[in-house]
C-alpha positions in Angstrom: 118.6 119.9 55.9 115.7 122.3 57.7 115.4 125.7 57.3 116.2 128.1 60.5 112.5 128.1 60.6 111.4 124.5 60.9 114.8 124.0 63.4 113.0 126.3 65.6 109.6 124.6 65.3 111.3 121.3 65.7 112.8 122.4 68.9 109.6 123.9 70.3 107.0 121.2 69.5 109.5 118.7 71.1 109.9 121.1 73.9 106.3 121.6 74.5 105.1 118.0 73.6 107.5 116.8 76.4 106.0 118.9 79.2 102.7 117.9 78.1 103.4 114.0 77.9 104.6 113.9 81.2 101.5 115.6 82.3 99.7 112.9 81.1 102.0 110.1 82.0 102.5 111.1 85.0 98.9 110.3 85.8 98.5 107.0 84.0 101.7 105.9 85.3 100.1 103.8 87.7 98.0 102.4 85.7 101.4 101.1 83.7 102.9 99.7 86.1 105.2 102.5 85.8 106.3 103.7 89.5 109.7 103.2 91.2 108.2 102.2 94.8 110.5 103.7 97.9 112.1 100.6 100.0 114.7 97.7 99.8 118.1 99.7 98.2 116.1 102.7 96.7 116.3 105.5 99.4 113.7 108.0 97.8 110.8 108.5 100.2 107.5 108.4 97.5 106.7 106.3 94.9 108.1 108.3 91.7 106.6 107.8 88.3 109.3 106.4 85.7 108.1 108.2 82.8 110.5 110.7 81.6 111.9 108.4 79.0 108.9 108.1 77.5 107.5 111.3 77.6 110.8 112.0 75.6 110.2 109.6 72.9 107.0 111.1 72.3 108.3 114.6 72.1 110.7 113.3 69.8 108.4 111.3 67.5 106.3 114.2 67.3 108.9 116.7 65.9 110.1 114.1 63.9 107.1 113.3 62.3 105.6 117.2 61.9 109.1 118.5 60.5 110.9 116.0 58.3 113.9 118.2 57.8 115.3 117.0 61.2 114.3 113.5 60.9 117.4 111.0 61.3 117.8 107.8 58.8 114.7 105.5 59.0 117.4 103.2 60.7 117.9 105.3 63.4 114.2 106.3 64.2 113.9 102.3 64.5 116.8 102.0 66.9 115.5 104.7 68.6 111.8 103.6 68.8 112.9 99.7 69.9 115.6 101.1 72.6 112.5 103.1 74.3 110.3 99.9 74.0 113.1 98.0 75.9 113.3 100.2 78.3 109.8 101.1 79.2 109.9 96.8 79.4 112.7 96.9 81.9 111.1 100.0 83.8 108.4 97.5 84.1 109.6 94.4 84.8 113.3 94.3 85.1 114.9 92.0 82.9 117.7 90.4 83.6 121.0 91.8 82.3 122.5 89.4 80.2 119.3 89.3 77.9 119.3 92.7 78.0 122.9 93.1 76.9 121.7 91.0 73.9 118.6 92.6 72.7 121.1 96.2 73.2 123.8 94.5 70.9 121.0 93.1 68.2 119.5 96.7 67.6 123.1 98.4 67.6 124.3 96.2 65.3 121.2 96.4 63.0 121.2 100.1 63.2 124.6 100.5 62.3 124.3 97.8 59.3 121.1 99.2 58.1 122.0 103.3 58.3 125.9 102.7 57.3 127.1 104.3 60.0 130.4 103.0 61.5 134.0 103.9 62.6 136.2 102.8 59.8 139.7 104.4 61.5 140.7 105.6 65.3 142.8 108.5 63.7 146.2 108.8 65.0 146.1 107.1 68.3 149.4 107.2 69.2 152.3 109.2 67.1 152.9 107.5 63.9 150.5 104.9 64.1 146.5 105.8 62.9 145.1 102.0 62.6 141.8 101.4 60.1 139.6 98.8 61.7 138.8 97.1 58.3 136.0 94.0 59.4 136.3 95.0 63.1 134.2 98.3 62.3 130.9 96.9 62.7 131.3 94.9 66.1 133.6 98.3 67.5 130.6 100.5 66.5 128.2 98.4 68.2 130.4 98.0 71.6 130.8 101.8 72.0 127.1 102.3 71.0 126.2 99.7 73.9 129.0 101.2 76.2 127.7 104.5 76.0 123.8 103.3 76.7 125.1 101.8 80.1 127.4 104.1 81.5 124.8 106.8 81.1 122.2 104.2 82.8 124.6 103.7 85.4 125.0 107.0 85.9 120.9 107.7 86.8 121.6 107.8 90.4 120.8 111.3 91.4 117.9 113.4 90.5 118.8 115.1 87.4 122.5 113.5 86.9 122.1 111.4 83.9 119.9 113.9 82.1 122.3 116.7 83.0 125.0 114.2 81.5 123.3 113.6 78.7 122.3 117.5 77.7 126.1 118.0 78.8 127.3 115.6 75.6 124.4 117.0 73.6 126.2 120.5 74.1 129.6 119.0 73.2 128.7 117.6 70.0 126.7 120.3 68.9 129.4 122.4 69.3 131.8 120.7 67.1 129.4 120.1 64.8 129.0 123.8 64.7 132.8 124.1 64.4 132.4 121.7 61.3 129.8 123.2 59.6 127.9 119.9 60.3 124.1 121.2 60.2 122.3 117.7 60.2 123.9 116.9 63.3 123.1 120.5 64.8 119.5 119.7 64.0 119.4 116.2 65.9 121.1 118.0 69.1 118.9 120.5 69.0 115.3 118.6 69.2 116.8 115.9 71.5 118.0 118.6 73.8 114.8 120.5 73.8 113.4 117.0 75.3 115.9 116.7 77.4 115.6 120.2 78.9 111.7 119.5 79.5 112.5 116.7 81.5 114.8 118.1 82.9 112.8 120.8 85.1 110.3 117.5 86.7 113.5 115.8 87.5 116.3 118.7 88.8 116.0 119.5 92.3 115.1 123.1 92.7 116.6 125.6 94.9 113.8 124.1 97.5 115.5 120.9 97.4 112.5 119.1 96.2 112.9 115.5 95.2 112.1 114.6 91.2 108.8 114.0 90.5 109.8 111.8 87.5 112.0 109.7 87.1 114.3 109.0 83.6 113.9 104.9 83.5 115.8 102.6 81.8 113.1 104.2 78.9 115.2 107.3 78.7 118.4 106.1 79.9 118.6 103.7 76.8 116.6 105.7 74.0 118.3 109.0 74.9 122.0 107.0 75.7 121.3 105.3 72.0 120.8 108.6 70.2 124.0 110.3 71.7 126.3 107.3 70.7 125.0 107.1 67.2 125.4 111.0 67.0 128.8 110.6 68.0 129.5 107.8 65.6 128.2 109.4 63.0 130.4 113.1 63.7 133.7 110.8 63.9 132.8 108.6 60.7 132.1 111.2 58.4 135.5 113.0 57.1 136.3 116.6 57.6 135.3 117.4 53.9 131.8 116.3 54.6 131.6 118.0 58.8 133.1 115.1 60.4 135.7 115.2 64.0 138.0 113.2 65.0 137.4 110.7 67.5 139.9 111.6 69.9 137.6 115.0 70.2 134.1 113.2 70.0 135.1 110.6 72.4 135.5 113.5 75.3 131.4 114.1 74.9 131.3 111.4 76.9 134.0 111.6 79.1 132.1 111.3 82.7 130.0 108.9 82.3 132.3 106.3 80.7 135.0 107.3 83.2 132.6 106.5 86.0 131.2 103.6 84.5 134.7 102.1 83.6 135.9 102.7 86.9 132.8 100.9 89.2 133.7 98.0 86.4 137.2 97.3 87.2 136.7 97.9 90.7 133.7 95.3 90.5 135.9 92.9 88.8 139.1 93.2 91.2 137.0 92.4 94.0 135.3 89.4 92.1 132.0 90.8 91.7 130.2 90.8 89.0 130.0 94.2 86.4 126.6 94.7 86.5 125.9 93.6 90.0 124.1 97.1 92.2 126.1 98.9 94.1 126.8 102.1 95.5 130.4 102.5 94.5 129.8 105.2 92.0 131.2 108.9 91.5 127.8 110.4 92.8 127.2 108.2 96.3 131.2 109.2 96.7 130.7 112.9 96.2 127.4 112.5 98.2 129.0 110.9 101.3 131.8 113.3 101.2 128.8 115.6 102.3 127.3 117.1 99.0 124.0 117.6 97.9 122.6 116.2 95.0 122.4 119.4 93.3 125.6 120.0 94.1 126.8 116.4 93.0 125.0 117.4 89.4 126.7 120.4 89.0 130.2 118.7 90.3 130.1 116.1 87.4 128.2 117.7 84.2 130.5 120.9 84.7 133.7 118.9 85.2 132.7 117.0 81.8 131.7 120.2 80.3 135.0 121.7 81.2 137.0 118.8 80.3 135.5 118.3 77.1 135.9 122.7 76.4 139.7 122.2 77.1 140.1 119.1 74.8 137.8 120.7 72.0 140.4 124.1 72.5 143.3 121.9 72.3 142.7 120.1 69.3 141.5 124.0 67.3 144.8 125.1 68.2 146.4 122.0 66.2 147.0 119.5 69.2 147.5 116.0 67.5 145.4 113.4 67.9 147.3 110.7 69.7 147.6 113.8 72.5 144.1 113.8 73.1 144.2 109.9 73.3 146.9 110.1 75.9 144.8 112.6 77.7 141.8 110.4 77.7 143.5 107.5 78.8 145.8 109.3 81.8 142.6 111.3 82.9 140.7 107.3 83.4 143.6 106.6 85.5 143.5 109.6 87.8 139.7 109.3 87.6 139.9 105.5 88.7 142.9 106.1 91.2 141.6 109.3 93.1 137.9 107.4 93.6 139.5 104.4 94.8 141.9 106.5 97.3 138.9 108.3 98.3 136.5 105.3 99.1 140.1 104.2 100.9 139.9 106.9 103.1 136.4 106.9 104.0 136.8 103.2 104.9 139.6 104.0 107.5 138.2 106.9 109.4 134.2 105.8 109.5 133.2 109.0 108.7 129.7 109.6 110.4 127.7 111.1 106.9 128.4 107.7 105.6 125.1 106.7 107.3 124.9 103.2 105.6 126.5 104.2 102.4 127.9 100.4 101.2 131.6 101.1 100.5 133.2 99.4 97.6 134.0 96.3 99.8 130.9 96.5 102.1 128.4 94.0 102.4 125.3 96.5 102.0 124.0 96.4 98.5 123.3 99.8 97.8 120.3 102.1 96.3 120.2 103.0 92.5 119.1 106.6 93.1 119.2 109.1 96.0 116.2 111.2 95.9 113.9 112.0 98.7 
């Protein structure tokens, strides 16, 4: 545990360090091979370094390493460390998904085994009935660990939309931590968000409307998506005696991004694609073909997470029981999945013009990743 002291040294070197490392990055990123080049499905208009991740994971590592109060499990600082590593590959030179899925699955499950970190029970899921997972704990851990690295990697479509989501869940967590007198976890919000927030002012639009000028990567999306799911695991596997949540209240942290990333899934599936194939079939290009900005598409989806999440952390202070907050989860997917799908519906049938070429869900035009530019 750090002092009030080192937390706010912690905070401010991995503040600080980020803004300076993407300084430098920024200028060796073409050295790197680091640039996401404008063309073929991506609609920005320059070529954009792809350096935030890693300009991160060095504001992280240094904080880490100059104040060991905040310092995770050794297990973790590994996961964390490969996860960027993978990423920074994939920025690179784009592996194909089903290795990728692999190598994500391998350092999930070793993480988990090595730090002892896994979610033994689901609490009361539904009234009556709170089920212990026994020897399915380890492979459950590792699934929602890998789940949550994708959805928030699907999510980097928009300039500052996956970071935003990610400082959104950061927020959540720290907040119930707070409630929960869990300090450690308050600590590892803290310096994470401080990175975030640093790379968050290269890759927000401003009021000016100017593109990013970095880009997250798979780098961040994976290192930073890896260290939110094992925070979360850890907050719902500890019990209350010792600062831990439920999951039914953890699990809402996340609540965007796995909604839209569940969602683009079973749509893919219904219409025999594949899961992972590209697409622009997501929440954002919705929102942004319904005539939004993509500042305005930001704050649409981190504040309806953030509120979302603030209602279900309310609901379970004033004694709501778990298997409630499950059934909310649950019927709030549906709506999600339904009212996207009955919106794509209706922008299929009357052609709107701001579509441009925007590849409906059962178009032929495989879409861009990101809209920036």
């Amino acid at each position: 545990m750090a002092s009030e002291l080192a937390l706010a040294l912690a905070v401010t070197l991995s503040f600080l360090v980020t803004i300076a490392s993407v300084g430098i990055l920024t200028r060796i990123a073409p050295s790197l091979g680091l640039l996401d080049h404008p063309g073929g499905r991506k609609q920005h208009e320059i070529s954009t370094p792809v350096v935030g991740g890693l300009a991160m994971a060095v504001g992280l590592f240094f904080a880490w390493f100059l104040v060991p109060g905040v310092r995770p499990p050794t297990a973790w600082i590994g996961g964390v460390f490969l996860f960027f590593v993978l990423g920074a590959i994939d920025d690179r030179a784009h592996l194909r998904a089903g290795p990728k899925f692999l190598f994500q699955a391998f350092i999930s499950a070793a993480v988990v085994v090595g730090s002892e970190v896994s979610l033994q029970a689901l609490g009361e899921v539904i009234p009556g009935w709170a089920p212990n997972l026994g020897w399915l704990a380890i492979p459950f851990s590792v699934f929602a660990i890998v789940s949550v690295m994708n959805a928030i990697n699907m999510s980097d479509g928009v300039d500052g939309l996956a970071g935003s989501l990610c400082l959104v869940a950061l927020v959540v967590l720290g907040g119930v931590a707070s409630l929960t007198g869990n300090t450690h976890i308050i600590e590892l919000v803290g310096v994470l968000g401080a990175c975030l927030v640093a790379f968050l002012i290269f890759n927000l639009r401003g009021w000016s409307g100017r593109p990013a000028r970095i880009f997250m990567g798979d780098a961040g999306s994976l290192g930073v998506g890896f260290l939110v799911a094992i925070i979360a695991l850890k907050l719902c596997s500890l019990p209350p005696t010792q600062g831990g949540a439920p999951p039914a209240v953890v699990v809402w942290a996340c609540f965007m991004p796995l909604a839209d990333g569940l969602s683009v899934i079973a749509a893919r599936l219904l219409r025999g694609q594949g899961a992972t194939a590209p697409g622009r079939d997501h929440l954002h290009h919705l929102l942004l073909a319904r005539g939004l900005t993509p500042g305005q598409v930001v704050a649409v989806e981190a504040g309806g997470g953030l509120g979302l999440a603030g209602l279900a952390i309310v609901a379970w202070r004033v004694g709501a029981p778990e298997w409630l907050l499950v059934f909310g989860f649950v019927a709030l997917l549906s709506l999600f999945y339904a009212g996207v799908a009955w919106q794509w519906g209706r922008l299929r049938h009357t052609a709107v013009d701001a579509v441009h070429e925007v590849s409906l869900p059962d178009g032929v035009d495989v879409a861009a990743d990101r809209v920036s530019g």
